[in-house]
C-alpha positions in Angstrom: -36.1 -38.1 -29.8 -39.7 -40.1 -30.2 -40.4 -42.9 -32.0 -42.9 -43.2 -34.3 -43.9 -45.8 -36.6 -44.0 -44.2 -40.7 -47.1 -45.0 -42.7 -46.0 -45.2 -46.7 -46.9 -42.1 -47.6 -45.1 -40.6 -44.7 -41.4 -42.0 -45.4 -41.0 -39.6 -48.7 -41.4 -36.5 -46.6 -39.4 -37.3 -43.6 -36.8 -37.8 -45.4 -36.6 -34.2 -46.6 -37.2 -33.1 -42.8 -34.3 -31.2 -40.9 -34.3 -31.4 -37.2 -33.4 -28.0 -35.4 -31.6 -29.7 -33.1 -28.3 -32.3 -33.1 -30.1 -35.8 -32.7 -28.4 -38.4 -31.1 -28.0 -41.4 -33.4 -28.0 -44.9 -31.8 -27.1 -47.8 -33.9 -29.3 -49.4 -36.3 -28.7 -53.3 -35.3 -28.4 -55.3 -32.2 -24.3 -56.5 -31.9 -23.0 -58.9 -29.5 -20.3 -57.3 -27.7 -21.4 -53.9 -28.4 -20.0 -50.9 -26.0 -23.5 -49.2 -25.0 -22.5 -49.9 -21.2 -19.1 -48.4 -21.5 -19.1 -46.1 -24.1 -18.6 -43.1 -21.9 -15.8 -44.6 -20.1 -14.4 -44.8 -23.6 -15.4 -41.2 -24.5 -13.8 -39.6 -21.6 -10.0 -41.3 -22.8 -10.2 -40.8 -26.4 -7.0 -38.3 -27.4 -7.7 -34.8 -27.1 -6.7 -34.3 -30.5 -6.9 -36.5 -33.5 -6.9 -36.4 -37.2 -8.1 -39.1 -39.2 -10.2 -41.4 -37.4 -10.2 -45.2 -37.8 -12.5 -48.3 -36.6 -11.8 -51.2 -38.4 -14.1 -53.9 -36.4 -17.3 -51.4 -36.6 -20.0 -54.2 -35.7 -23.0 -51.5 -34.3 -21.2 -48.9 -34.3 -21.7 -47.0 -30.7 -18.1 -45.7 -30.7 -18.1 -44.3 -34.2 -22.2 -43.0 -33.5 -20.2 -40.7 -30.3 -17.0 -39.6 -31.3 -16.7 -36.4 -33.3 -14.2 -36.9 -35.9 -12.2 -33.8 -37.4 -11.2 -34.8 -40.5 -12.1 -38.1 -41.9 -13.4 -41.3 -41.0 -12.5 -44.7 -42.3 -14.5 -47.8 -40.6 -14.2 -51.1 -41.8 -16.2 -54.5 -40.9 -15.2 -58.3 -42.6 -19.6 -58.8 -42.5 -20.5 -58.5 -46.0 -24.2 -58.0 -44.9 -23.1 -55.1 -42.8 -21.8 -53.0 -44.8 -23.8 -53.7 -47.5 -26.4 -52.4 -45.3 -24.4 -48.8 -44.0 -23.8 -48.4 -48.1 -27.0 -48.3 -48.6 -28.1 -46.2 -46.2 -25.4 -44.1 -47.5 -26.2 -44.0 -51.2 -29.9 -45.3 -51.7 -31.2 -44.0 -48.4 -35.3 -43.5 -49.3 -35.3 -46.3 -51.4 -34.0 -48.7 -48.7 -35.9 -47.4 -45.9 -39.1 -47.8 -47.9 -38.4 -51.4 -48.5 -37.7 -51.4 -44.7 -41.1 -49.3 -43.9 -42.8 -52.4 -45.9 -41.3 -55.0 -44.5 -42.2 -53.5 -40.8 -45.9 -52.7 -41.7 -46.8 -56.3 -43.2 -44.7 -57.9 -39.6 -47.0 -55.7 -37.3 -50.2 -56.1 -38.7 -50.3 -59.8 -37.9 -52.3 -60.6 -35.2 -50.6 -63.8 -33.7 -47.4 -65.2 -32.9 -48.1 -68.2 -35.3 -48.5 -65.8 -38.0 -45.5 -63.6 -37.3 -43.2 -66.9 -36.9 -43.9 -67.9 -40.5 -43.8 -64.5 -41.4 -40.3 -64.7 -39.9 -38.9 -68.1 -41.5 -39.9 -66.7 -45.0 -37.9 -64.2 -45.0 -35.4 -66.0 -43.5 -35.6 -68.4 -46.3 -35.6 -65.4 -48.6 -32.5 -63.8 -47.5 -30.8 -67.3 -47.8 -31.8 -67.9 -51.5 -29.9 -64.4 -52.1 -26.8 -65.9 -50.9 -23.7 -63.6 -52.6 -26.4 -61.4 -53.9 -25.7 -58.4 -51.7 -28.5 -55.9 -52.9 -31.0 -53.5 -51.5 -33.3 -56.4 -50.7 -30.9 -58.4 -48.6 -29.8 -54.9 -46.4 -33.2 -54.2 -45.9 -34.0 -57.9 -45.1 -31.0 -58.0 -42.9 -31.6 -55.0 -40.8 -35.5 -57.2 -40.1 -33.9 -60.2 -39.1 -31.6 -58.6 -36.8 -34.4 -57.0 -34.7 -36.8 -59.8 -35.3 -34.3 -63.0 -34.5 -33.7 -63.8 -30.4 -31.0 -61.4 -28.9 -29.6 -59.7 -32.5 -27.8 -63.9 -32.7 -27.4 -64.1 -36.4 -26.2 -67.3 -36.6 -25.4 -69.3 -39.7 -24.5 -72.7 -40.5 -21.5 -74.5 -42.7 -23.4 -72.9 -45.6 -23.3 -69.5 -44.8 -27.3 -69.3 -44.1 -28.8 -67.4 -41.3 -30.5 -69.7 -38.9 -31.5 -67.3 -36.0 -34.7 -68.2 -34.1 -37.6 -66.7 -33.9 -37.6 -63.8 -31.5 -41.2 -64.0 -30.9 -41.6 -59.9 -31.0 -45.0 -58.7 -31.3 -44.2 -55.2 -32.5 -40.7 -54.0 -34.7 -40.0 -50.4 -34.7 -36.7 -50.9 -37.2 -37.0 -47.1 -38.2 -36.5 -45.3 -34.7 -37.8 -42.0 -35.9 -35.5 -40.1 -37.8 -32.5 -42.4 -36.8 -31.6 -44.0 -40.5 -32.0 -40.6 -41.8 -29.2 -39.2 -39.4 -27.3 -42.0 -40.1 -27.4 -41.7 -43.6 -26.7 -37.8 -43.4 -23.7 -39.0 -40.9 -21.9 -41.4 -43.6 -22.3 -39.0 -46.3 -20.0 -36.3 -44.2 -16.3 -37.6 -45.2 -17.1 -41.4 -43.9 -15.0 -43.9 -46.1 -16.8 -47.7 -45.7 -15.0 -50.8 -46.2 -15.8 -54.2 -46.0 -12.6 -56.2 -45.9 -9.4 -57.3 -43.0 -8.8 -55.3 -40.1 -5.1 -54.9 -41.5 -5.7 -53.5 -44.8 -8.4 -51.3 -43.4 -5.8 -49.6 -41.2 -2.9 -49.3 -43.4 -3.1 -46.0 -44.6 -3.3 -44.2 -40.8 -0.5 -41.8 -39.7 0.9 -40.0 -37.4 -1.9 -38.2 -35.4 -4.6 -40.1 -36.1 -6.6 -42.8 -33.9 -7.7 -46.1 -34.2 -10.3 -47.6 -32.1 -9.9 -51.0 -32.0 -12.6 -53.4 -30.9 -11.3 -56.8 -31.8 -12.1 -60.5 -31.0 -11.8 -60.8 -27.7 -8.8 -63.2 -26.1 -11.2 -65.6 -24.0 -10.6 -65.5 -20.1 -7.3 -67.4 -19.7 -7.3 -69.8 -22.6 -5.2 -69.9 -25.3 -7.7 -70.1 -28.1 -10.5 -67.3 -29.2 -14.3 -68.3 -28.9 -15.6 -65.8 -30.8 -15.9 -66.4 -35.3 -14.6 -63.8 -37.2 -12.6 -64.8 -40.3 -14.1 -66.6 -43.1 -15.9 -68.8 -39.9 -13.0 -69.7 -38.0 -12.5 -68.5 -34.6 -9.2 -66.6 -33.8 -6.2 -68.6 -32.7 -3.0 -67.5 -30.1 -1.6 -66.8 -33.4 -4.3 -64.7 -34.8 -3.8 -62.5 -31.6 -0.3 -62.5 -31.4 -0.4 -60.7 -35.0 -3.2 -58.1 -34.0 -0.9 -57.5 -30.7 2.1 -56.6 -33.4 -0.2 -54.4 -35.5 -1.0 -52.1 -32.5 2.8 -52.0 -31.7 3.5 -51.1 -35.5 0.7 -48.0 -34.7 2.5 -47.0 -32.1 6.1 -46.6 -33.3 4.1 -44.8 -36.5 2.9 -42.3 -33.7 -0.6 -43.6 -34.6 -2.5 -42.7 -31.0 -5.0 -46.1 -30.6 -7.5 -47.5 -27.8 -8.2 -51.0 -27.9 -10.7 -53.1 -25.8 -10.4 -56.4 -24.9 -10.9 -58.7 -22.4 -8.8 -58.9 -18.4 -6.9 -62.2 -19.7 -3.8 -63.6 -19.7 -3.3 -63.7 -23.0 -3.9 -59.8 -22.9 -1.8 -59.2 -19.7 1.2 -61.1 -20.9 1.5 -58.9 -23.7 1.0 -55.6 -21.7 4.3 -56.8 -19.5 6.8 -55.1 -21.3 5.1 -52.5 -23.1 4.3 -49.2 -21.4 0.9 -48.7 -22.5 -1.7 -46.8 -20.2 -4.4 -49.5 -19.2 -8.0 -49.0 -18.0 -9.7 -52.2 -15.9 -13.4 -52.0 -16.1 -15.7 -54.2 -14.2 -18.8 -55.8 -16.7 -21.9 -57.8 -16.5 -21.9 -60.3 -19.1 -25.8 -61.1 -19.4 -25.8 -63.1 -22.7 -24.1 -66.4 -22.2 -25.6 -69.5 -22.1 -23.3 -70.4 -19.1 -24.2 -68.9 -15.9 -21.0 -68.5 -14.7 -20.2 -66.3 -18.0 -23.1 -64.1 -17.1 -20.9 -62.9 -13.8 -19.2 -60.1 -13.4 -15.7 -59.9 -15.6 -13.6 -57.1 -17.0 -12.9 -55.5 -19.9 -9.9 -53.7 -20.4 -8.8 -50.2 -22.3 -5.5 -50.3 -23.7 -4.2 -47.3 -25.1 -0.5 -45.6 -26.2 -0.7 -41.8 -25.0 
């Protein structure tokens, strides 16, 4: 698939445009921790055969972009901004992606880095003064200060405002072609969004279906989670421990899941007495501030068939 920039006029029509063939769609924001590098790993141990399928910590979405669901699919993500964005893409698709279009065209017509910075903070600002306000404005602002901050960081303070820096990009290509198009076409097929906890989300699978389950990761042999998800608190031991019990419940439900995490203690304690199949893979970690964080680590696959 090429990308192409859209003028104005030229959003309307491609909107209506068809492609002959199957495109691949590749998600729409940058997300730390996301499974680009191992997503065929993941791919080639999915079940054979599913029905419902579930992903209740979506974040970018790579899994859910490749797996071909049978019936149904229910994803779920606790970031409001999020899935206010995927609905939508789902139910307003032309007029958000014209808002988008704009935004893109007034960014890449500056001619300086000065100029693009304070383009950058004012609609930083912007998207902070419509705090709660989760409307076709803030998705579409979102989705710019995801490309346009440093490394997709979307970082916000005790206040619940982004602060992301600058990412200093002289060119933003946020439609990718026909790629929010797909998308949008993809959620409208029998895709149920929800914006809420990882339990609830999950509580209606049965027997035969799968859950892909990309949680918080359990920090490299420490007892307490690094990573925010919750209402801005970091997962505890405790936090875990639950999620650990939820994916047991699945099981004995005859739910088939695959969960990825990370090669720790934490992880491998649990795994002692449970039969579950396990898949070690090797990762470069290249975003960390820490050098010794950037080294090679693994991930693990845990699954229950």
């Amino acid at each position: 698939m090429t990308n192409s920039y859209y003028s104005s006029s030229e959003y309307s029509s491609s909107l209506e445009e068809s492609s002959s063939e199957e495109e691949e769609i590749r998600p729409i924001v940058n997300w730390v921790g996301g499974k680009k590098k191992i997503i065929d790993t993941i791919l080639d141990n999915i079940p054979k055969k599913f029905n419902n399928y579930y992903e209740p910590f979506l974040g970018g979405g790579t899994v859910f972009l490749n797996i071909d669901f049978p019936k149904k699919a229910i994803i779920n993500d606790f970031n409001k901004d999020l899935i206010s964005l995927y609905n939508f893409l789902k139910e307003k698709p032309k007029e958000l992606i014209k808002m988008i279009n704009n935004i893109q065209n007034n960014y890449n017509k500056l001619d300086s880095n000065d100029k693009r910075k304070e383009f950058f903070l004012k609609k930083r600002e912007k998207i902070n003064t419509l705090k709660n306000n989760y409307n076709l404005e803030r998705a579409a602002l979102y989705l710019f200060m995801n490309k346009a901050c440093f490394n997709g960081f979307m970082q916000v303070n005790k206040h619940n405002n982004l602060t992301c820096s600058f990412g200093q990009h002289k060119k933003l290509n946020l439609l990718k072609g026909n790629n929010l198009h797909n998308l949008s076409k993809l959620l409208s097929k029998n895709v149920s969004i929800k914006n809420g906890d990882y339990v609830k989300a999950i509580s209606t699978a049965k027997k035969g279906d799968f859950v892909y389950s990309d949680s918080p990761y359990c920090p490299y042999d420490k007892t307490q989670c690094t990573i925010e998800y919750n209402k801005g608190h970091a997962w505890s031991y405790d936090d875990h421990m639950k999620y650990f019990n939820i994916l047991d419940e699945l099981d004995k439900k005859g739910v088939y899941f695959m969960m990825s995490n990370s090669d720790s203690k934490i992880v491998r304690n649990w795994l002692k007495n449970r039969k579950y199949r396990v898949k070690r893979i090797p990762i470069n970690r290249t975003v960390s501030a820490s050098i010794a964080k950037r080294a090679v680590q693994k991930e693990v696959l845990v699954m229950n068939y």
